[in-house]
TORKOL-4160 file (C-alpha; in steps of 0.2 Angstrom, whole numbers, padded with zeros to 4 digits, m for minus):
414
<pt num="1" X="0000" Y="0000" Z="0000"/>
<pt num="2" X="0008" Y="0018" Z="m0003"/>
<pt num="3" X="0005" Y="0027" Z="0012"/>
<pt num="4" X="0002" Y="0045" Z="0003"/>
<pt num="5" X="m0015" Y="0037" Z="m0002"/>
<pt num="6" X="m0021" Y="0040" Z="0016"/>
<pt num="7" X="m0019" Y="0058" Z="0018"/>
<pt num="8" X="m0035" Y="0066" Z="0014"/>
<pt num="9" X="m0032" Y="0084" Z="0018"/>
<pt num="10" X="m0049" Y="0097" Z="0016"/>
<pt num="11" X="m0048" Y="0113" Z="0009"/>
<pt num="12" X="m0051" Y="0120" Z="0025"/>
<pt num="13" X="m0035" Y="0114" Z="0033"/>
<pt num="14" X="m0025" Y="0122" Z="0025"/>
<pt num="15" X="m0032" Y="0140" Z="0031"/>
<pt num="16" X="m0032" Y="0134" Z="0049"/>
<pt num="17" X="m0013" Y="0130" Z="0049"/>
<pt num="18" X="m0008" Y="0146" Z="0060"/>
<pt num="19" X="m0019" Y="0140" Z="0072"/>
<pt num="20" X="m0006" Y="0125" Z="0078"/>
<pt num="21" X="0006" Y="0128" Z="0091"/>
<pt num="22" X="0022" Y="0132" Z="0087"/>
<pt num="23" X="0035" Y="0127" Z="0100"/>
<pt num="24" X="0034" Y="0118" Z="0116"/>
<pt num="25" X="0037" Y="0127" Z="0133"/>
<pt num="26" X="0054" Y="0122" Z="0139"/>
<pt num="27" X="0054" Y="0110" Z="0153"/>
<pt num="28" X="0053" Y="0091" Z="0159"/>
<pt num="29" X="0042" Y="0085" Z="0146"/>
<pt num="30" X="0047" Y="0095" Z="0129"/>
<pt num="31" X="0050" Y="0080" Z="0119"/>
<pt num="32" X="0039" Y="0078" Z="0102"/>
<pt num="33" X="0049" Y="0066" Z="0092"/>
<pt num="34" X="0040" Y="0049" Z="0096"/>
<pt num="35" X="0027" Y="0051" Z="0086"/>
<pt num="36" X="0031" Y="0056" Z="0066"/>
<pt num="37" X="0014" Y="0053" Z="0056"/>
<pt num="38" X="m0003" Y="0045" Z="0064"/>
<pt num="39" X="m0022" Y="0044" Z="0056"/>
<pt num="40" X="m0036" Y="0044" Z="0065"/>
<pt num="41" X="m0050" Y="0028" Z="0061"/>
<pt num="42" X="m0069" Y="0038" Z="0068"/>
<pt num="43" X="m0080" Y="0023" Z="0075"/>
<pt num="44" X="m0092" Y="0035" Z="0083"/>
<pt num="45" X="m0106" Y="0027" Z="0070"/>
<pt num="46" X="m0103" Y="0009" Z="0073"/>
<pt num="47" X="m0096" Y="0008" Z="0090"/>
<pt num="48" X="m0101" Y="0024" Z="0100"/>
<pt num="49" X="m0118" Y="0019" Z="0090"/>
<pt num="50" X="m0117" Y="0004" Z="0103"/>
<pt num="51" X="m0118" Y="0014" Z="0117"/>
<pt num="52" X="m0132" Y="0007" Z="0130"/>
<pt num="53" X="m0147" Y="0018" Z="0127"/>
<pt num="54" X="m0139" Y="0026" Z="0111"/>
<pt num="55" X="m0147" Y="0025" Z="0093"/>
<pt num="56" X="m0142" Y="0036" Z="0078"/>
<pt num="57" X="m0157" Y="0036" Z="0064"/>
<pt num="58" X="m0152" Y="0038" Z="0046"/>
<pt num="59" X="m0151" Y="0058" Z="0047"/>
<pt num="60" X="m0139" Y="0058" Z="0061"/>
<pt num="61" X="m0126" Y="0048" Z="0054"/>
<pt num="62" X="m0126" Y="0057" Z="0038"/>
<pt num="63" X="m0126" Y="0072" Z="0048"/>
<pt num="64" X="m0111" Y="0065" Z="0060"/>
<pt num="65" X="m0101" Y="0058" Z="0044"/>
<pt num="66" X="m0105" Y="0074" Z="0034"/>
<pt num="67" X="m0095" Y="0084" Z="0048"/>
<pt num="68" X="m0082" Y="0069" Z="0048"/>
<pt num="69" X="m0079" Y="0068" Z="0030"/>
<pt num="70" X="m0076" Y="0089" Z="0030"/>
<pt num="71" X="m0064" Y="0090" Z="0045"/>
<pt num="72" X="m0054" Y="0077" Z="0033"/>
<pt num="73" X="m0055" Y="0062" Z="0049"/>
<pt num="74" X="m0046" Y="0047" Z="0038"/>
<pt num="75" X="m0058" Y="0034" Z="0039"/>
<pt num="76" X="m0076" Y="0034" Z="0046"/>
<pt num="77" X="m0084" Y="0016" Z="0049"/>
<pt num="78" X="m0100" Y="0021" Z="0045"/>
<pt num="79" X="m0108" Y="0004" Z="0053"/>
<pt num="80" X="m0114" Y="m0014" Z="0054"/>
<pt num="81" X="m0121" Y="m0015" Z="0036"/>
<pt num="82" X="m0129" Y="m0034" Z="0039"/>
<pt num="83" X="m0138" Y="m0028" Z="0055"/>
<pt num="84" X="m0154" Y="m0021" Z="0048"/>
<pt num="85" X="m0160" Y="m0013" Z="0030"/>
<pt num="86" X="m0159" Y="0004" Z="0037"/>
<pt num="87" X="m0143" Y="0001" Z="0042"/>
<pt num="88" X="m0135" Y="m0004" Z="0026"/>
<pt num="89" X="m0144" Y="0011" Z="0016"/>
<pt num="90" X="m0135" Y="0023" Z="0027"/>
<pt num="91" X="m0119" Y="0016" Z="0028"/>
<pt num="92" X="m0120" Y="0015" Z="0009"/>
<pt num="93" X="m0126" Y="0033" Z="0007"/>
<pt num="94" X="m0113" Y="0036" Z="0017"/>
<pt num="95" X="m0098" Y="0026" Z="0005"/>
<pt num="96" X="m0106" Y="0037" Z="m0010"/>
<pt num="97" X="m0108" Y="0054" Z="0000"/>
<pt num="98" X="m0089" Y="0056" Z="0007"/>
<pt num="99" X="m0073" Y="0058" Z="0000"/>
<pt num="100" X="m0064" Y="0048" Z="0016"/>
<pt num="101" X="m0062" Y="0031" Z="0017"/>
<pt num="102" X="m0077" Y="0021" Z="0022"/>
<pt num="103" X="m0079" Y="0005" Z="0033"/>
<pt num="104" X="m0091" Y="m0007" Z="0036"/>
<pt num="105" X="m0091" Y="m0019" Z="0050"/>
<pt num="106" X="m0092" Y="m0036" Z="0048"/>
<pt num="107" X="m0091" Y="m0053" Z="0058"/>
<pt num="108" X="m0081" Y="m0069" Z="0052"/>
<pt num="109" X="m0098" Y="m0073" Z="0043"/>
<pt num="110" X="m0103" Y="m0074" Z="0024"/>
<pt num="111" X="m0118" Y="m0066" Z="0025"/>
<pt num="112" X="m0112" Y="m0049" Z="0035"/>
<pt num="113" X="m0095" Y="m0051" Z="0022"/>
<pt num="114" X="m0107" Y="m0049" Z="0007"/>
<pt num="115" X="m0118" Y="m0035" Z="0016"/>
<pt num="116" X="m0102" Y="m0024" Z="0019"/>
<pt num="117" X="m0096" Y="m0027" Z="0000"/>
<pt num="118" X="m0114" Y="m0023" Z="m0006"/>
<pt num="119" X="m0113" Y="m0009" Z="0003"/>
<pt num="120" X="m0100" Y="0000" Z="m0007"/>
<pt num="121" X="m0087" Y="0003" Z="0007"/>
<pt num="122" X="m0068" Y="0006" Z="0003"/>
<pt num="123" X="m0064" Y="m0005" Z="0019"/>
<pt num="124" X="m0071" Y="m0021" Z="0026"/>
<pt num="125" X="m0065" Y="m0024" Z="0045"/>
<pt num="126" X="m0069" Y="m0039" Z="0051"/>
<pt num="127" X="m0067" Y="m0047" Z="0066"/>
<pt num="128" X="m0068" Y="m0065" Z="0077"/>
<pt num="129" X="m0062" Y="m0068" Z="0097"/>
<pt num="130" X="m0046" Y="m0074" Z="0100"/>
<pt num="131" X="m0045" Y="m0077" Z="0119"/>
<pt num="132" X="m0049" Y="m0092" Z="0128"/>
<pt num="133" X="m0064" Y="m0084" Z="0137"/>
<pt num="134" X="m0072" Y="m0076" Z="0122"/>
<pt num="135" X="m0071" Y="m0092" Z="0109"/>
<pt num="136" X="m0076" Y="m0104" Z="0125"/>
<pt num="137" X="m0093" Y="m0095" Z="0133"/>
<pt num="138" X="m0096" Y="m0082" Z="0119"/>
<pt num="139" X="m0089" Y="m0090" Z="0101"/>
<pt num="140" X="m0090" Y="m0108" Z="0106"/>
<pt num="141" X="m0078" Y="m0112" Z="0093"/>
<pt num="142" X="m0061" Y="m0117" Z="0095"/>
<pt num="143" X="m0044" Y="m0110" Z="0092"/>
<pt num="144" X="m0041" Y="m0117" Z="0076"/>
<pt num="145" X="m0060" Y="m0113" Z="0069"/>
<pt num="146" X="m0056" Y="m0096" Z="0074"/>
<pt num="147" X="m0041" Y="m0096" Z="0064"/>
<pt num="148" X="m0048" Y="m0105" Z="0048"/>
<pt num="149" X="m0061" Y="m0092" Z="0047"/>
<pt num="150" X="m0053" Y="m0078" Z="0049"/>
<pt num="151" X="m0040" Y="m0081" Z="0036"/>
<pt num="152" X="m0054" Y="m0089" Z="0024"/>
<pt num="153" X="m0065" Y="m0071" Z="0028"/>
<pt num="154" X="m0049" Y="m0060" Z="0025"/>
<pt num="155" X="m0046" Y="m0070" Z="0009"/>
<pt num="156" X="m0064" Y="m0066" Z="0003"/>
<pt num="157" X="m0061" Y="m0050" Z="0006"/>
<pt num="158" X="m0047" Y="m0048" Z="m0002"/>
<pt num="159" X="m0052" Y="m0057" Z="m0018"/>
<pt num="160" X="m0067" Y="m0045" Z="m0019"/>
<pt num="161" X="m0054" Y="m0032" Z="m0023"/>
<pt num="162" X="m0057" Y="m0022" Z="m0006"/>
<pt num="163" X="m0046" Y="m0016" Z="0010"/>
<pt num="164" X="m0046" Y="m0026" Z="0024"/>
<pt num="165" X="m0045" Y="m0023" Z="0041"/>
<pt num="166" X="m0045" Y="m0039" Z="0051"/>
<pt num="167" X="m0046" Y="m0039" Z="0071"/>
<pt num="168" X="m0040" Y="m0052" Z="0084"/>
<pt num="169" X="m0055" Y="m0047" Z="0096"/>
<pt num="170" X="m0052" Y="m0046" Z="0114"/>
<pt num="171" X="m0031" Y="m0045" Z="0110"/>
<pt num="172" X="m0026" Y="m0039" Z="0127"/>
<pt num="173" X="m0032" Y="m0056" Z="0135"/>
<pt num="174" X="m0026" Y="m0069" Z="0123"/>
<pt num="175" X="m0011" Y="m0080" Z="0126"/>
<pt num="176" X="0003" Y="m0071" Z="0115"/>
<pt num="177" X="0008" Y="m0086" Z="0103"/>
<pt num="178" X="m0007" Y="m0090" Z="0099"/>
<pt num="179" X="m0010" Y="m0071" Z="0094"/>
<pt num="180" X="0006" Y="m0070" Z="0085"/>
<pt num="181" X="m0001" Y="m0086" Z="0075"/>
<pt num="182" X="m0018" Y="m0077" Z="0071"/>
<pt num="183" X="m0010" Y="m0061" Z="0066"/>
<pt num="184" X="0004" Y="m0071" Z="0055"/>
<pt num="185" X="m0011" Y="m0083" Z="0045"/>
<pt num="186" X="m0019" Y="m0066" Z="0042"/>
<pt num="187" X="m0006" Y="m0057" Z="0036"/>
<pt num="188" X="m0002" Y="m0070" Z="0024"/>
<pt num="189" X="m0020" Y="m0069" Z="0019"/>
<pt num="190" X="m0019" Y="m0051" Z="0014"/>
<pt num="191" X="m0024" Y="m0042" Z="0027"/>
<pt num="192" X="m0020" Y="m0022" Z="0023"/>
<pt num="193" X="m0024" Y="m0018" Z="0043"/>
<pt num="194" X="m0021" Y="m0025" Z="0057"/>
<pt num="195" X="m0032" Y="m0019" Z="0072"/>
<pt num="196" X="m0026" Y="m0024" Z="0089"/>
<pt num="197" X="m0041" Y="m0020" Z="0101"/>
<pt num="198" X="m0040" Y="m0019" Z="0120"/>
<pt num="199" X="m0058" Y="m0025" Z="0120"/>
<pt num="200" X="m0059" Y="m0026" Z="0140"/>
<pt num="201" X="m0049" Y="m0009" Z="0142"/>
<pt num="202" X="m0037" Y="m0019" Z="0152"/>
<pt num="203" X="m0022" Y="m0011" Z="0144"/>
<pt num="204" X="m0010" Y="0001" Z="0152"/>
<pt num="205" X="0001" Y="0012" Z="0143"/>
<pt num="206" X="0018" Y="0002" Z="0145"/>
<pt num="207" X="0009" Y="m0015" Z="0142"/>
<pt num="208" X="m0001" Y="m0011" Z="0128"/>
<pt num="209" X="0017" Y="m0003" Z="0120"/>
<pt num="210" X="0027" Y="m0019" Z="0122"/>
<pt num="211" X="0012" Y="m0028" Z="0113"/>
<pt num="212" X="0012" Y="m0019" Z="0100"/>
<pt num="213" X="0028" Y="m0019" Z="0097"/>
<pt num="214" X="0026" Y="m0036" Z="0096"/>
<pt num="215" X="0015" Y="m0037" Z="0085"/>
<pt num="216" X="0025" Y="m0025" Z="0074"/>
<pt num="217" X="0038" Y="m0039" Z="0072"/>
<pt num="218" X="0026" Y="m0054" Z="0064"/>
<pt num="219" X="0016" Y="m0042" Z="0054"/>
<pt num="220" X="0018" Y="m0032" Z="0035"/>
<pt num="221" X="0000" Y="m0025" Z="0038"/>
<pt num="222" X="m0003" Y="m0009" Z="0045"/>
<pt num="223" X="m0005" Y="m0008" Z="0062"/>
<pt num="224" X="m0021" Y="m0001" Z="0071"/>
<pt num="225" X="m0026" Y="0003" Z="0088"/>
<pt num="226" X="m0043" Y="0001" Z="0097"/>
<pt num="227" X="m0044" Y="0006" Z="0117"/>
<pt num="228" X="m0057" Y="0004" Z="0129"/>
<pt num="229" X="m0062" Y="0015" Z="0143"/>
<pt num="230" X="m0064" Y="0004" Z="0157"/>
<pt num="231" X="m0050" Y="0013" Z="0168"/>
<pt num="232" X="m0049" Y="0029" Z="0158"/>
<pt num="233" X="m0033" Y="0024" Z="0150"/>
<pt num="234" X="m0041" Y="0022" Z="0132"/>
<pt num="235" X="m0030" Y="0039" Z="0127"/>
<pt num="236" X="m0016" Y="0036" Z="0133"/>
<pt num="237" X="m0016" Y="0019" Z="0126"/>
<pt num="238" X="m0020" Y="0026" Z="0110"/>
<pt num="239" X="m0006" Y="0038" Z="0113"/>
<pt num="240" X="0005" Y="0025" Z="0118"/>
<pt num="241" X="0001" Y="0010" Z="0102"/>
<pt num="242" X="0006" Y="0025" Z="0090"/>
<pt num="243" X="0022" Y="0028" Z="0101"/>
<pt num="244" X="0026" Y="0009" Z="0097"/>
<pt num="245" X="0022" Y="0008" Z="0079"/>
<pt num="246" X="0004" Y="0011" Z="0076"/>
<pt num="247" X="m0001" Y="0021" Z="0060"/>
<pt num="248" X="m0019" Y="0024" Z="0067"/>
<pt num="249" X="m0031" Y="0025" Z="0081"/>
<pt num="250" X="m0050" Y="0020" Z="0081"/>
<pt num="251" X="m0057" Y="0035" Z="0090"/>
<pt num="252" X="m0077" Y="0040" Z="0092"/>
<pt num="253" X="m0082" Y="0058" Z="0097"/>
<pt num="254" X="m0083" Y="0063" Z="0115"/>
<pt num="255" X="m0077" Y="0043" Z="0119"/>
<pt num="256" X="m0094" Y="0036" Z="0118"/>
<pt num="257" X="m0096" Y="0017" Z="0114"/>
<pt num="258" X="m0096" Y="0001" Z="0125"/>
<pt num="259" X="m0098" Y="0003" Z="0144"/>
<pt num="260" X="m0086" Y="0015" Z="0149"/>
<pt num="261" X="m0082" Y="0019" Z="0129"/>
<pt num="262" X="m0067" Y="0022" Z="0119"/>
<pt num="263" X="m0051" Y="0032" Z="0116"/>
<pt num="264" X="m0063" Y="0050" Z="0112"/>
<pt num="265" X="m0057" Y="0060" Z="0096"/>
<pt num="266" X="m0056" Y="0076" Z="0104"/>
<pt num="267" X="m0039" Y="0069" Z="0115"/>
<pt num="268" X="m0032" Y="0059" Z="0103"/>
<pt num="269" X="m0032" Y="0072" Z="0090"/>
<pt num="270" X="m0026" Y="0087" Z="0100"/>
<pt num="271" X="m0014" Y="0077" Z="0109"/>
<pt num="272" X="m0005" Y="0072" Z="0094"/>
<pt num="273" X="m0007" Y="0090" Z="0088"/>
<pt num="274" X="m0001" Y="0098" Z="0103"/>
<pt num="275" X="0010" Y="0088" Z="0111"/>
<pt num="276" X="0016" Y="0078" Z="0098"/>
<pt num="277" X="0017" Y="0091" Z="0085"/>
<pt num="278" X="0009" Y="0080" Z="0071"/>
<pt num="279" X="m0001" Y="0087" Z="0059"/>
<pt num="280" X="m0014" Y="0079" Z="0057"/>
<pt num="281" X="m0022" Y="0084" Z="0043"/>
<pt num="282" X="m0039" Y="0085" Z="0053"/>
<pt num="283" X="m0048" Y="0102" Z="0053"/>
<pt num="284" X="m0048" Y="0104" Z="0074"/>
<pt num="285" X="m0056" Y="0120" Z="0074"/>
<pt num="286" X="m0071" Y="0110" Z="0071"/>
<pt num="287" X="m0070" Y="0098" Z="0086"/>
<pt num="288" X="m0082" Y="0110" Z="0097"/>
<pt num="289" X="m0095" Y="0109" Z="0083"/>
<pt num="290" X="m0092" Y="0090" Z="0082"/>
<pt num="291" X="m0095" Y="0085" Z="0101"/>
<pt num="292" X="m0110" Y="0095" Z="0103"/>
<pt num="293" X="m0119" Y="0090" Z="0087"/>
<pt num="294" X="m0116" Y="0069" Z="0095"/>
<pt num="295" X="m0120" Y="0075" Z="0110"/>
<pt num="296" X="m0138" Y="0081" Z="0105"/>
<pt num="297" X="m0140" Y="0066" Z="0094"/>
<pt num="298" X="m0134" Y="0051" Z="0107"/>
<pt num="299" X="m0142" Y="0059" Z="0121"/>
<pt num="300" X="m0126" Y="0056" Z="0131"/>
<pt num="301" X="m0121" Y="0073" Z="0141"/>
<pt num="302" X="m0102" Y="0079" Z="0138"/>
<pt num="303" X="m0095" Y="0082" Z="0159"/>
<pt num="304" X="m0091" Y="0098" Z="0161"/>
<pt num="305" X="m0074" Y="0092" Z="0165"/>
<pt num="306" X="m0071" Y="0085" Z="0149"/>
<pt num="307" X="m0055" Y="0086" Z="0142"/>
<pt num="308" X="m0055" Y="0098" Z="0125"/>
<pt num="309" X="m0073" Y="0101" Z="0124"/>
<pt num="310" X="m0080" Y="0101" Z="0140"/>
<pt num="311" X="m0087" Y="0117" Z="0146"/>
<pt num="312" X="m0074" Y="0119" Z="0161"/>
<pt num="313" X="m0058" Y="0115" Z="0146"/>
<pt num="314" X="m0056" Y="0134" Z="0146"/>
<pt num="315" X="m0066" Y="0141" Z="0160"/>
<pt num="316" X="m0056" Y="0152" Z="0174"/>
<pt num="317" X="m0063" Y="0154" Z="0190"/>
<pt num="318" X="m0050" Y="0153" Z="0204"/>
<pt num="319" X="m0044" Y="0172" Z="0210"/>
<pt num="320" X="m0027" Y="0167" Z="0204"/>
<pt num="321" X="m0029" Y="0156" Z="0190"/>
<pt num="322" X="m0039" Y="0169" Z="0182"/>
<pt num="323" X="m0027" Y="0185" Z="0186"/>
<pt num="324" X="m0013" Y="0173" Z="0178"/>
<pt num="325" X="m0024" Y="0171" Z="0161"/>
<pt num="326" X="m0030" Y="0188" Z="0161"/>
<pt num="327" X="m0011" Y="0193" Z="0159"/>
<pt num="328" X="m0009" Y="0178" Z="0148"/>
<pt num="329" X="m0018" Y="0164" Z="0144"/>
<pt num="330" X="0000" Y="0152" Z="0144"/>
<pt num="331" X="0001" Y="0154" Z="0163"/>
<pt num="332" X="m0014" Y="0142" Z="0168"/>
<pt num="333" X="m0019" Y="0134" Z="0151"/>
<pt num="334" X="m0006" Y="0121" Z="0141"/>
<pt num="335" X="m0001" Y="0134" Z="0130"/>
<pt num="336" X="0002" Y="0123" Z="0116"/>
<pt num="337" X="m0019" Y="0120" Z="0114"/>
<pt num="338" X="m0030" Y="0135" Z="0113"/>
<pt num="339" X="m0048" Y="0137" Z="0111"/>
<pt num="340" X="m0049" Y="0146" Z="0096"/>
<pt num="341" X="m0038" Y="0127" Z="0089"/>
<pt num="342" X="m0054" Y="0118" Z="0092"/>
<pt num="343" X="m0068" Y="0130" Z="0091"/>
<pt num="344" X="m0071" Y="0133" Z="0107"/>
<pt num="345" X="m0070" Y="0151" Z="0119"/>
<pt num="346" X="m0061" Y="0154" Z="0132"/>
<pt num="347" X="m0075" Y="0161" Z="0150"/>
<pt num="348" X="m0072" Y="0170" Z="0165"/>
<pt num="349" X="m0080" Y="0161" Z="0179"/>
<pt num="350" X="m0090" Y="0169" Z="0191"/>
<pt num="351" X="m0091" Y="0163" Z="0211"/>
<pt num="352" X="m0085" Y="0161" Z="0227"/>
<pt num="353" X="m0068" Y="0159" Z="0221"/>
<pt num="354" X="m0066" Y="0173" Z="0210"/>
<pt num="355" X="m0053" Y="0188" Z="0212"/>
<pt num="356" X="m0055" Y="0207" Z="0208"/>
<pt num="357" X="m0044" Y="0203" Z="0192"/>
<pt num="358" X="m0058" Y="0192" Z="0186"/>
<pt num="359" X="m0073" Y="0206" Z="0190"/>
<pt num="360" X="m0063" Y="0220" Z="0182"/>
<pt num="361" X="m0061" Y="0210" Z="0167"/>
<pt num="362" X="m0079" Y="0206" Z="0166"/>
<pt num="363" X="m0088" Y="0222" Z="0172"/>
<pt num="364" X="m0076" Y="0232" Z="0158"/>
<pt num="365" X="m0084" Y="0219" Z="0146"/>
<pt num="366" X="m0100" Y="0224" Z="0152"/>
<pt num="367" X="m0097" Y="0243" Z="0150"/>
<pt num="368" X="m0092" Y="0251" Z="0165"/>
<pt num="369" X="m0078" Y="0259" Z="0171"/>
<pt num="370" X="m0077" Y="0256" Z="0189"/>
<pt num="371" X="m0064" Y="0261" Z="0203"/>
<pt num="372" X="m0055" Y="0252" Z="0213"/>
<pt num="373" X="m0064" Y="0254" Z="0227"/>
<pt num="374" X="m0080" Y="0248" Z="0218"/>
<pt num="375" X="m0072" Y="0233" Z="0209"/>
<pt num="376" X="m0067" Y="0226" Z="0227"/>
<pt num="377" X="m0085" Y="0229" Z="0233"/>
<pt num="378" X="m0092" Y="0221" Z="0217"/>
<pt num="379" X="m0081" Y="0208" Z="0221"/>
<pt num="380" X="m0085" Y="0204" Z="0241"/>
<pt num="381" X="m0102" Y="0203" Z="0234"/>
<pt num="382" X="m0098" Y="0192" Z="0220"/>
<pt num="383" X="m0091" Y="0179" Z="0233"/>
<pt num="384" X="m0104" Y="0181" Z="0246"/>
<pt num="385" X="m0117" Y="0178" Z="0233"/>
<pt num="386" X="m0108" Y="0164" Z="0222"/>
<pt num="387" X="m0104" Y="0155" Z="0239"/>
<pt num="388" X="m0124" Y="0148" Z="0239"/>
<pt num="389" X="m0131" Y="0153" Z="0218"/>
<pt num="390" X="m0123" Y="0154" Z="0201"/>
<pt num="391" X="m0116" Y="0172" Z="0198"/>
<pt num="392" X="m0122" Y="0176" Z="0181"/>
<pt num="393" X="m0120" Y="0194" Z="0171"/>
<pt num="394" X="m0136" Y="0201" Z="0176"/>
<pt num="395" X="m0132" Y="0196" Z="0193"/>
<pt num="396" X="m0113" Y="0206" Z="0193"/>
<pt num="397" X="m0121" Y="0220" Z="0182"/>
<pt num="398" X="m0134" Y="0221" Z="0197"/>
<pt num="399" X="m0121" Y="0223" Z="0211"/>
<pt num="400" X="m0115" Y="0239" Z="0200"/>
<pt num="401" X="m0127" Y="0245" Z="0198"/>
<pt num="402" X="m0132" Y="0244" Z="0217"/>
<pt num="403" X="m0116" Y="0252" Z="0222"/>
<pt num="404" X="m0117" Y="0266" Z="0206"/>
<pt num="405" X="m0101" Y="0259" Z="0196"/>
<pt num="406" X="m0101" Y="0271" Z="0181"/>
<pt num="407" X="m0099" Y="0267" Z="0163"/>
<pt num="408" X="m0092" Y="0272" Z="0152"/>
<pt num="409" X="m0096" Y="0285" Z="0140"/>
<pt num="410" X="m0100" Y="0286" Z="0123"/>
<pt num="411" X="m0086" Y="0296" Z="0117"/>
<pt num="412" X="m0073" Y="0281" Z="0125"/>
<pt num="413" X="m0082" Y="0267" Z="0118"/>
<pt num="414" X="m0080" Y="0275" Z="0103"/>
């Protein structure tokens, strides 16, 4: 495979360039170099789809992939073509509509094979459990039956002319020869990808490393990543396969998918923008748009803690804190990840914690000029108040007006 025929860059990445970071602050942890060139794989259709409680219908996922497809994500497996009529047409209205690489899922099985084919995908990924617990209480099938089909499968695919992306499902907990073995048959089969999924979310970062590095050595393929949530390492162990040798990352928005979900998007991306200094190719300034937009449509809320898009990513409200960013934003952000890089704005928090820096800023905002004197008034009152309710605008411009803060004049607005 030539590896130029993966980059898919839009339009619009090219006029959001300036908007990366440029340098590294100094310090402990200012090494880039481990990672050179990574793709992101968007499964927020198939598995964020299987989310408990979570159903996309045929206009949300065109509306999800539409917005995929123009931030230039690399590959977007638009679904489980075999699983229903409805869900074949969209994944195939999908394959037509986008200029990305499609994918359609599909288990070791003829029927869901033929499905994703019909469909008119670029990729087929299919998949079949490898460890002992999975092919003995879920598969029922033996090693070896899980071996034949899988090469059989990937040799079907293969003879229809397609990519293929084959799975050892549930990689992380099965004994290593026997993955080695499974990964070696399929490789020989002609399997373009390899995905090594951390179905559990068992993984740590230094483990998952050594495995794929291991896997790495008995493979030609391409290597892929797939992390779990389960102990909020599905990030870093993205992070950490494409460290090792991975050359992509199955990702969903906001990390929603299975239990505790998958490695999300938002972190992946930025993180190998930011502190990896990889371009991407992937239109970040968009990443805002994109969480909220599969927020409203899967019904799952984004915590406000949320790294990258979470409504606290760059809100202030500490006395400190915000004095710091007031001055300049480096001094208690990351510096190298803005909110204007993915869309987002940057708040100054009102409440019990804030500092007269923070009021001044905001009641200047508002359109007053007040003294000094006034600002700490305004202030004390702000904290009394935001110690027991919420200290909205009205609630500040309020207090000004109380105590007879001015505002400015026409003539200096001007």
């Amino acid at each position: 495979m030539e590896a130029s025929r993966y980059r898919c860059l839009c339009p619009t990445t090219r006029a959001r360039r300036n908007l990366r970071r440029i340098e590294f602050f100094q310090g402990t942890l200012d090494s880039t170099s481990e990672i050179t060139d990574a793709r992101i794989f968007d499964t927020t259709l198939r598995d964020g789809e299987q989310s408990p409680r979570t159903s996309f219908n045929y206009e949300d996922k065109r509306e999800i992939a539409a917005l995929l497809d123009e931030m230039g994500t690399h590959v977007i497996e638009a679904g489980f073509p075999v699983n229903s009529d409805a869900e074949f047409e969209a994944v195939r209205d999908i394959a037509e509509s986008t200029r990305v690489t499609t994918c359609g899922l599909a288990r070791v099985v003829e029927k869901d094979i033929e499905a994703a084919l019909d469909s008119g995908v670029d990729m087929v990924h299919t998949f079949v459990s490898t460890s002992d617990v999975q092919l003995q209480d879920s598969m029922h099938a033996t090693r070896q039956e899980a071996l034949d089909t899988a090469v059989d499968c990937v040799e079907m695919i293969k003879d229809a002319g397609v990519e293929c992306m084959f799975s050892p499902m549930d990689a992380t907990r099965t004994d290593e020869d026997f993955l080695v073995e499974v990964i070696e048959a399929t490789s020989a089969a002609g399997a373009d990808w390899i995905n090594i999924p951390d179905t559990c979310g068992v993984a740590t970062p230094r483990r998952f490393y050594d495995l794929i590095e291991i896997v790495d050595d008995c493979t030609d393929a391409y290597i892929d990543v797939h992390t779990h949530d389960d102990f909020g390492l599905a990030s870093a162990n993205a992070i950490s396969g494409f460290e090792a040798g991975a050359s992509q990352a199955q990702v969903s928005v906001n990390g929603i998918g299975e239990r505790a979900g998958n490695a999300a998007y938002e972190e992946v991306v930025m993180a190998l923008e930011s502190l990896y200094d990889v371009d991407t190719g992937i239109d970040t300034t968009r990443i805002t748009e994109l969480s909220r937009i599969v927020e409203e449509k899967s019904d799952i809320g984004v915590p406000a803690n949320k790294p990258v898009v979470g409504r606290n990513a760059f809100s202030h409200e500490s006395g400190i804190h915000a004095a710091g960013v007031i001055e300049n934003s480096d001094t208690f952000e990351p510096g190298v990840m803005t909110p204007e890089m993915v869309g987002a704005t940057r708040e100054l928090v009102l409440g019990k914690h804030t500092g007269a820096h923070s009021v001044r800023e905001r009641l200047v905002d508002a359109g007053y000029d007040p003294t000094e004197a006034e600002v700490r008034e305004v202030t004390r009152r702000v904290k009394e108040y935001g110690a027991e309710e919420q200290v909205t605008m009205s609630v500040l411009e309020r207090f000004a007006e109380e105590i007879g803060v001015t505002e400015e004049s026409e003539e200096v607005r001007a």
